[in-house]
SERO-156122 format. One record per atom (N, C-alpha, C): atom name; residue number from 0; y negated, z, x negated; residue in one letter. Coordinates in pm, 1 decimal, decimal comma. Each point is the difference from the previous one (the first is absolute). Example, Ala and Ser with C-alpha at 12.3 -4.5 7.8 and 13.67 -1.06 7.14 Angstrom:
2
<"N"; 0; <569,0; 780,0; -1319,0>; "A">
<"CA"; 0; <-119,0; 0,0; 89,0>; "A">
<"C"; 0; <-120,0; 0,0; -90,0>; "A">
<"N"; 1; <-105,0; -72,0; 35,0>; "S">
<"CA"; 1; <-119,0; 6,0; -82,0>; "S">
<"C"; 1; <-109,0; 73,0; 77,0>; "S">
***
This chain:
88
<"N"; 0; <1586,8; 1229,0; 1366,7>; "X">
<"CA"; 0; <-51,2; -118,8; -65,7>; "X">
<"C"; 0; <-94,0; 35,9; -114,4>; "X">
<"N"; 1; <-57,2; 91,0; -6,1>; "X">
<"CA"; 1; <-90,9; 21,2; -107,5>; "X">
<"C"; 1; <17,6; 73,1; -92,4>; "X">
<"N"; 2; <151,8; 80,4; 9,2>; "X">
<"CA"; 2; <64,0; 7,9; -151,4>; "X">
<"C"; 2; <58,6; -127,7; -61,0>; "X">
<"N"; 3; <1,8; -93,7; 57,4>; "X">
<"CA"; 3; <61,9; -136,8; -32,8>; "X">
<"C"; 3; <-112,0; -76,7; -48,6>; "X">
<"N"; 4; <-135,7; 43,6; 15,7>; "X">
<"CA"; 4; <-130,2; -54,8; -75,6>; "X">
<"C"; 4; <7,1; -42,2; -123,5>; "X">
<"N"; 5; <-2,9; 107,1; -95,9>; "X">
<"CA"; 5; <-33,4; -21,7; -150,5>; "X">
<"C"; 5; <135,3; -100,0; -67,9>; "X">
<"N"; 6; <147,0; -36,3; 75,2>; "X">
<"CA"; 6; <66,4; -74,7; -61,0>; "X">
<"C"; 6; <-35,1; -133,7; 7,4>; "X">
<"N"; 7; <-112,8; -27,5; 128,1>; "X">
<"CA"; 7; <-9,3; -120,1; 6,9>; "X">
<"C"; 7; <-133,5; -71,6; -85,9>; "X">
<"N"; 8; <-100,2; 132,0; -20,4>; "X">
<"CA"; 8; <-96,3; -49,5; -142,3>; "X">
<"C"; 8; <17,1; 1,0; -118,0>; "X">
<"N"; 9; <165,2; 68,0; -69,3>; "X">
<"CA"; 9; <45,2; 32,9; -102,9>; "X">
<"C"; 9; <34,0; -106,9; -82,1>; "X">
<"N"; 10; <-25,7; -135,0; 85,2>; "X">
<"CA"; 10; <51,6; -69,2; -86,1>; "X">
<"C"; 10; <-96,7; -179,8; 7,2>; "X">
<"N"; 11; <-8,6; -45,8; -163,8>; "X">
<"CA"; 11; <-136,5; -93,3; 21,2>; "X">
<"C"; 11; <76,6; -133,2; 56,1>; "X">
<"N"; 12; <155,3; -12,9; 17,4>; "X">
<"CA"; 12; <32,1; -117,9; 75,7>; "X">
<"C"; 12; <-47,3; 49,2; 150,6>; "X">
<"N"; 13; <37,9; 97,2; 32,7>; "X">
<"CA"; 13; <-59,6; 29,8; 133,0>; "X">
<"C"; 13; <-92,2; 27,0; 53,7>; "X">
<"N"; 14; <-94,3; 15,4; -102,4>; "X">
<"CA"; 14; <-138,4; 4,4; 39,9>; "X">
<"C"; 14; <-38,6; -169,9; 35,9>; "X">
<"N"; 15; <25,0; -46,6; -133,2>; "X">
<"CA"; 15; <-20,0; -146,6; 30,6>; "X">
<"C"; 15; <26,9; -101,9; 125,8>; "X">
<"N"; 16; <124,5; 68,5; 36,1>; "X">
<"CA"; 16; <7,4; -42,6; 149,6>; "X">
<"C"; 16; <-67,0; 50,8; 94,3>; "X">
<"N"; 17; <-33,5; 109,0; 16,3>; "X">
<"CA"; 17; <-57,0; 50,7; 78,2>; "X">
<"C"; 17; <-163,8; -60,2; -1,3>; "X">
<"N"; 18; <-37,3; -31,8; -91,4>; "X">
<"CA"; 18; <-145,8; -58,7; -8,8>; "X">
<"C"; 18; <18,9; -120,5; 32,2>; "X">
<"N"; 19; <83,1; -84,9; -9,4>; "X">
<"CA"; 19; <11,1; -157,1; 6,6>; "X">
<"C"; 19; <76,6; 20,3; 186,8>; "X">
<"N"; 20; <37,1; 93,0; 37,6>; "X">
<"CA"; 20; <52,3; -31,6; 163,6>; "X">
<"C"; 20; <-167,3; 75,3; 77,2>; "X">
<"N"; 21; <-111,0; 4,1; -70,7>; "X">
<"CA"; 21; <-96,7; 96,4; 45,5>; "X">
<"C"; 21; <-85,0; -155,7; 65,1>; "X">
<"N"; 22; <16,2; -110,2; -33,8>; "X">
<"CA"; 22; <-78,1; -74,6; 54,7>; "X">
<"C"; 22; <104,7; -116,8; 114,1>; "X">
<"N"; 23; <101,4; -11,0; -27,9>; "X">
<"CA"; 23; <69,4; -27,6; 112,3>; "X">
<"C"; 23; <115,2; -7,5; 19,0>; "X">
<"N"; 24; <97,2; -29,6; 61,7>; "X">
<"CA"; 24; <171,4; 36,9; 22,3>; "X">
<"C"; 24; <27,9; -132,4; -122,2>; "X">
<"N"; 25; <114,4; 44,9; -71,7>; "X">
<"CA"; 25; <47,6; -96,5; -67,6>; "X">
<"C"; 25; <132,4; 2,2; -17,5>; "X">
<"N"; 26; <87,0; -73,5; -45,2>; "X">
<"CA"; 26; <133,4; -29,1; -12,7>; "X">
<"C"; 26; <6,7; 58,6; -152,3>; "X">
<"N"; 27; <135,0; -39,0; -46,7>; "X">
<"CA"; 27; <82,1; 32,4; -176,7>; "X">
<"C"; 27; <-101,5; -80,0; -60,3>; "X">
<"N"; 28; <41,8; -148,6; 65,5>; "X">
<"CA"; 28; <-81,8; -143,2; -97,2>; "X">
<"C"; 28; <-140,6; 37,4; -16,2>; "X">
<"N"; 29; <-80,3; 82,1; 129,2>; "X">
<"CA"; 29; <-127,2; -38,7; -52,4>; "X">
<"C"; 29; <-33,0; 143,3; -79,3>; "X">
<"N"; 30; <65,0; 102,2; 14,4>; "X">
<"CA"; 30; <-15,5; 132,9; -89,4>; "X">
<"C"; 30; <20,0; -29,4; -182,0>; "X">
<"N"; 31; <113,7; -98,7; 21,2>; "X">
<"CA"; 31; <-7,6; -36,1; -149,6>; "X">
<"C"; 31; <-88,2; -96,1; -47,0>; "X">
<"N"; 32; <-43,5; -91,5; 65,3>; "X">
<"CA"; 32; <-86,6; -70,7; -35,7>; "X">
<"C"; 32; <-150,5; 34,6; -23,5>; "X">
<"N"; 33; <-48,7; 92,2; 105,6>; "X">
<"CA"; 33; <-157,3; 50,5; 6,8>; "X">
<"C"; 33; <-15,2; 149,5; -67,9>; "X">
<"N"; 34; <114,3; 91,9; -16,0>; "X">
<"CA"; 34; <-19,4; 103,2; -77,9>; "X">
<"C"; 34; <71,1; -8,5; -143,0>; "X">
<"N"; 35; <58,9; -107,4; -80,7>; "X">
<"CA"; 35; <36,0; -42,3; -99,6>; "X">
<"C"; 35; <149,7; 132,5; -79,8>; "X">
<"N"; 36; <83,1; -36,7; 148,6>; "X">
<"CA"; 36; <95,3; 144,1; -1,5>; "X">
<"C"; 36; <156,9; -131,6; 7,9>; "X">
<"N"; 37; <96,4; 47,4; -105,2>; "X">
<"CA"; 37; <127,2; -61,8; 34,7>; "X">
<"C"; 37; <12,7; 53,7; 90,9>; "X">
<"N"; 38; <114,5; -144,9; 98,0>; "X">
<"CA"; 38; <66,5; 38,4; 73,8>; "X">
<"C"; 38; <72,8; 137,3; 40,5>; "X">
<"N"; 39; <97,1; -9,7; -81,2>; "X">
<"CA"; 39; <82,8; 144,0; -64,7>; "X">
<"C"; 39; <-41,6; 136,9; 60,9>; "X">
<"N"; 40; <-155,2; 2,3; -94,8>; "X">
<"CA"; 40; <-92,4; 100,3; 63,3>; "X">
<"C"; 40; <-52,5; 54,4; 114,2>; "X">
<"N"; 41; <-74,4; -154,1; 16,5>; "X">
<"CA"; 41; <-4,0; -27,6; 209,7>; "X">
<"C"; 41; <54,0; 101,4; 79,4>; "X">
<"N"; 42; <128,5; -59,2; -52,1>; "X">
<"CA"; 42; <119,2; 26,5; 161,6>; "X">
<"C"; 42; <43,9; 133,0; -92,1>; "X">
<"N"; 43; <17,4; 63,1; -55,0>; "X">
<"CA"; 43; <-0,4; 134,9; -38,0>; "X">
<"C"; 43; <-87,5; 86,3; 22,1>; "X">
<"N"; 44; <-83,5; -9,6; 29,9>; "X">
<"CA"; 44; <-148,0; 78,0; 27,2>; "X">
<"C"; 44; <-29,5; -7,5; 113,2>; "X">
<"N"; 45; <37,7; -94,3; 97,1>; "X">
<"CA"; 45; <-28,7; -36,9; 150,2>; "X">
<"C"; 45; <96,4; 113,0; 47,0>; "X">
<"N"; 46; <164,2; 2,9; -54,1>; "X">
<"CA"; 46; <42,2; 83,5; 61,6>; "X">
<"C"; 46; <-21,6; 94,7; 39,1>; "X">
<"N"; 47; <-32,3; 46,8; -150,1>; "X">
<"CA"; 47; <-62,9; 173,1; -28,5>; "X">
<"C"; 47; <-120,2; 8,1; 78,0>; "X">
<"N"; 48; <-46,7; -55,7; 18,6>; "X">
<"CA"; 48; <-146,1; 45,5; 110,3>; "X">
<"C"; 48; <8,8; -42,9; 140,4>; "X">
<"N"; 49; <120,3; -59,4; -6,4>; "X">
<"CA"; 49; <32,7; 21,1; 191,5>; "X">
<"C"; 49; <93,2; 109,4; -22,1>; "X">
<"N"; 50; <54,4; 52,6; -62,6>; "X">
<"CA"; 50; <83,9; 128,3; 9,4>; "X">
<"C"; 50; <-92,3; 100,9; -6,8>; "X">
<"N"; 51; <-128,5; -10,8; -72,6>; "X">
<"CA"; 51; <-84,1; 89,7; 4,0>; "X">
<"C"; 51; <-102,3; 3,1; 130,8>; "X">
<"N"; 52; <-13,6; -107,3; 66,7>; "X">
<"CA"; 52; <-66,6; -0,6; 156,3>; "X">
<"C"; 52; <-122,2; -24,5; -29,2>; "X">
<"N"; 53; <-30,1; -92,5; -103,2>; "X">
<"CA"; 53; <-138,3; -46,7; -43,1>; "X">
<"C"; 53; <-30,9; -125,6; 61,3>; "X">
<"N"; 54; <108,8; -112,3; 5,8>; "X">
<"CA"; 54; <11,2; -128,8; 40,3>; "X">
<"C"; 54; <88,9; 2,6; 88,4>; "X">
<"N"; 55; <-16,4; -132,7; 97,0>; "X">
<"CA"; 55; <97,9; -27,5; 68,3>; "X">
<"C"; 55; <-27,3; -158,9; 1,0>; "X">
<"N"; 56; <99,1; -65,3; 37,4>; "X">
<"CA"; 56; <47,4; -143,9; 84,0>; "X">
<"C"; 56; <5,9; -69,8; 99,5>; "X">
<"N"; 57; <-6,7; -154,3; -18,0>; "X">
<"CA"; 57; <-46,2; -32,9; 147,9>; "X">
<"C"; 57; <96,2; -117,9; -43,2>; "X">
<"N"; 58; <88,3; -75,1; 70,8>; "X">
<"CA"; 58; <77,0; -87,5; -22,7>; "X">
<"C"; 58; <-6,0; -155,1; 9,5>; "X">
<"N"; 59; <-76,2; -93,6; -29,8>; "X">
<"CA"; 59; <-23,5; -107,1; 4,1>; "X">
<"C"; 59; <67,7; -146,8; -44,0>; "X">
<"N"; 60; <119,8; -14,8; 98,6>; "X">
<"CA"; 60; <71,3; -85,4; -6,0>; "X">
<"C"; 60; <124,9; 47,4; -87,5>; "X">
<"N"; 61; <21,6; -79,6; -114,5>; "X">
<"CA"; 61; <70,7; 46,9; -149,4>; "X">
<"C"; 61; <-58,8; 119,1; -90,3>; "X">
<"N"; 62; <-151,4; 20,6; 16,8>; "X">
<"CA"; 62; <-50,3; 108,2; -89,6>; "X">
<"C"; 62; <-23,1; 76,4; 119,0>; "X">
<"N"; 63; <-20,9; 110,3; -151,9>; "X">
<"CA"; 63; <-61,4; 159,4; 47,5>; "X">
<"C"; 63; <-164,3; 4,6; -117,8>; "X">
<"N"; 64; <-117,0; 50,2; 168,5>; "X">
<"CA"; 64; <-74,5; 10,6; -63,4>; "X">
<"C"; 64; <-53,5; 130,9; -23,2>; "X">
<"N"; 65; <-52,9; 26,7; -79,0>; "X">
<"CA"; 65; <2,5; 193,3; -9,1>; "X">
<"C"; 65; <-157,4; -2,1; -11,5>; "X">
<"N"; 66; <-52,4; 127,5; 100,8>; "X">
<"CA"; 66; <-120,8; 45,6; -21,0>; "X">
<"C"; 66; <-21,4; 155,1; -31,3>; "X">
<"N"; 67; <-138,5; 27,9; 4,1>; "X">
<"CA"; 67; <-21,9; 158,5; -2,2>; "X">
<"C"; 67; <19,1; 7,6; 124,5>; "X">
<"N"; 68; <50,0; 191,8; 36,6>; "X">
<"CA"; 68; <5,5; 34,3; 78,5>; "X">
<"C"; 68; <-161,9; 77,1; 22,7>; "X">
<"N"; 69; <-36,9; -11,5; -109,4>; "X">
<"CA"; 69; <-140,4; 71,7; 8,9>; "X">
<"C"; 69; <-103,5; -40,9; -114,2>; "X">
<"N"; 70; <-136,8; -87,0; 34,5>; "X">
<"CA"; 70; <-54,9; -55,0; -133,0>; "X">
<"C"; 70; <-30,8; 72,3; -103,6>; "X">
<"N"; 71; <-11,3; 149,7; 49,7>; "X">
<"CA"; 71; <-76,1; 137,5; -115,5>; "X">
<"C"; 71; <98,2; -69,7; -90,4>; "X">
<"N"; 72; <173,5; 24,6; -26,9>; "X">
<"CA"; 72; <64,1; -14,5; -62,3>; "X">
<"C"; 72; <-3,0; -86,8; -137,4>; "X">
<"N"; 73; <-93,4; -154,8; 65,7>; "X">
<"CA"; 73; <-52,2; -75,6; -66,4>; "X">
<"C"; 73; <-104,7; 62,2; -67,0>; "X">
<"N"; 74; <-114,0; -9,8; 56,9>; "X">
<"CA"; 74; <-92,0; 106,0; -84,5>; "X">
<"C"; 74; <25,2; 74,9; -85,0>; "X">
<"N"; 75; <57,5; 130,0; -0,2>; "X">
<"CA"; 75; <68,8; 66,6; -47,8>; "X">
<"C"; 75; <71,5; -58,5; -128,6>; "X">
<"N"; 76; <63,0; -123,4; 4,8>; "X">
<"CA"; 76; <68,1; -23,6; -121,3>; "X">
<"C"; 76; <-125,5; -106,8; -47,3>; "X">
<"N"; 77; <-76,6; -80,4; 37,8>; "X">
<"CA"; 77; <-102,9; -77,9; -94,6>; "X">
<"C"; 77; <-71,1; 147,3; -63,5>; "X">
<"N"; 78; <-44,4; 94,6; 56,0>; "X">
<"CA"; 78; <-88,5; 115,8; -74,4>; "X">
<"C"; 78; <83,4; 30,7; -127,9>; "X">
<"N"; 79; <113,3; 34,6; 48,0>; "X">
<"CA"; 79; <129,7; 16,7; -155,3>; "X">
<"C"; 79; <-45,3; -84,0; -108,8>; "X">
<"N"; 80; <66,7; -110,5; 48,9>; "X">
<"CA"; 80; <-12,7; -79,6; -103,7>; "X">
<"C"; 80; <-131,0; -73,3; -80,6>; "X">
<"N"; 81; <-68,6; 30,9; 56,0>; "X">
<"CA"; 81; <-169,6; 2,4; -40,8>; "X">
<"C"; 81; <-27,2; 89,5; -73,2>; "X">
<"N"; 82; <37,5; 139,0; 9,6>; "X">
<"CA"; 82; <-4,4; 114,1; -72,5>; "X">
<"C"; 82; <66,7; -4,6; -132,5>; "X">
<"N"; 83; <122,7; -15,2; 13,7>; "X">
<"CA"; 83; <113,6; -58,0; -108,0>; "X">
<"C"; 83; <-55,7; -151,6; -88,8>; "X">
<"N"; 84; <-93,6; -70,8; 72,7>; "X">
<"CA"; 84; <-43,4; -142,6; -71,7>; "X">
<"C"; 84; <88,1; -85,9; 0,2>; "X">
<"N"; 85; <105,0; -54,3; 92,5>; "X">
<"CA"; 85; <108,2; -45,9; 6,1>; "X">
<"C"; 85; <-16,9; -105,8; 102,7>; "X">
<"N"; 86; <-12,3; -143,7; -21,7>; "X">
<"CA"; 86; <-43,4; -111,9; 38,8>; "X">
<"C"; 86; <81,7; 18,1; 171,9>; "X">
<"N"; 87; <-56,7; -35,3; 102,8>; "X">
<"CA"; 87; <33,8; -10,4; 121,7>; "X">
<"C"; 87; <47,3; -156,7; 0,8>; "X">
***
């Protein structure tokens, strides 16, 4: 898992998720809505970081809601993008 690290901070859509799932489980709708990310993006980036074992899912009715598997992760990407100056 932790050669699989740096692909999942490599990138500022995925950081962005990763900071916006740091305060609570959210769905596609509310990832695009509260981290200001197309759809498109969303669900492209969700993949890649459950393939990477960063996030996982919890199934709620019709949706899927995705959280951290670990909050550092969150952390970790608000410090990024703070560093970078790149609106959370």
């Amino acid at each position: 898992m932790m050669k699989k690290m740096p692909k999942a901070f490599s990138n500022i859509t995925r950081l962005k998720i990763l900071s916006c799932l740091m305060d609570e489980k959210r769905n596609v709708n509310g990832l695009v809505k509260n981290c200001g990310l197309s759809q498109s993006a969303v669900s492209q980036h969700l993949k890649k970081l459950k393939d990477l074992e960063v996030i996982d899912y919890e199934n709620r009715g019709r949706d899927r809601f995705y959280k951290l598997k670990n909050n550092k992760f969150g952390n970790i990407s608000k410090m990024i993008l703070k560093l970078m100056k790149i609106d959370q």
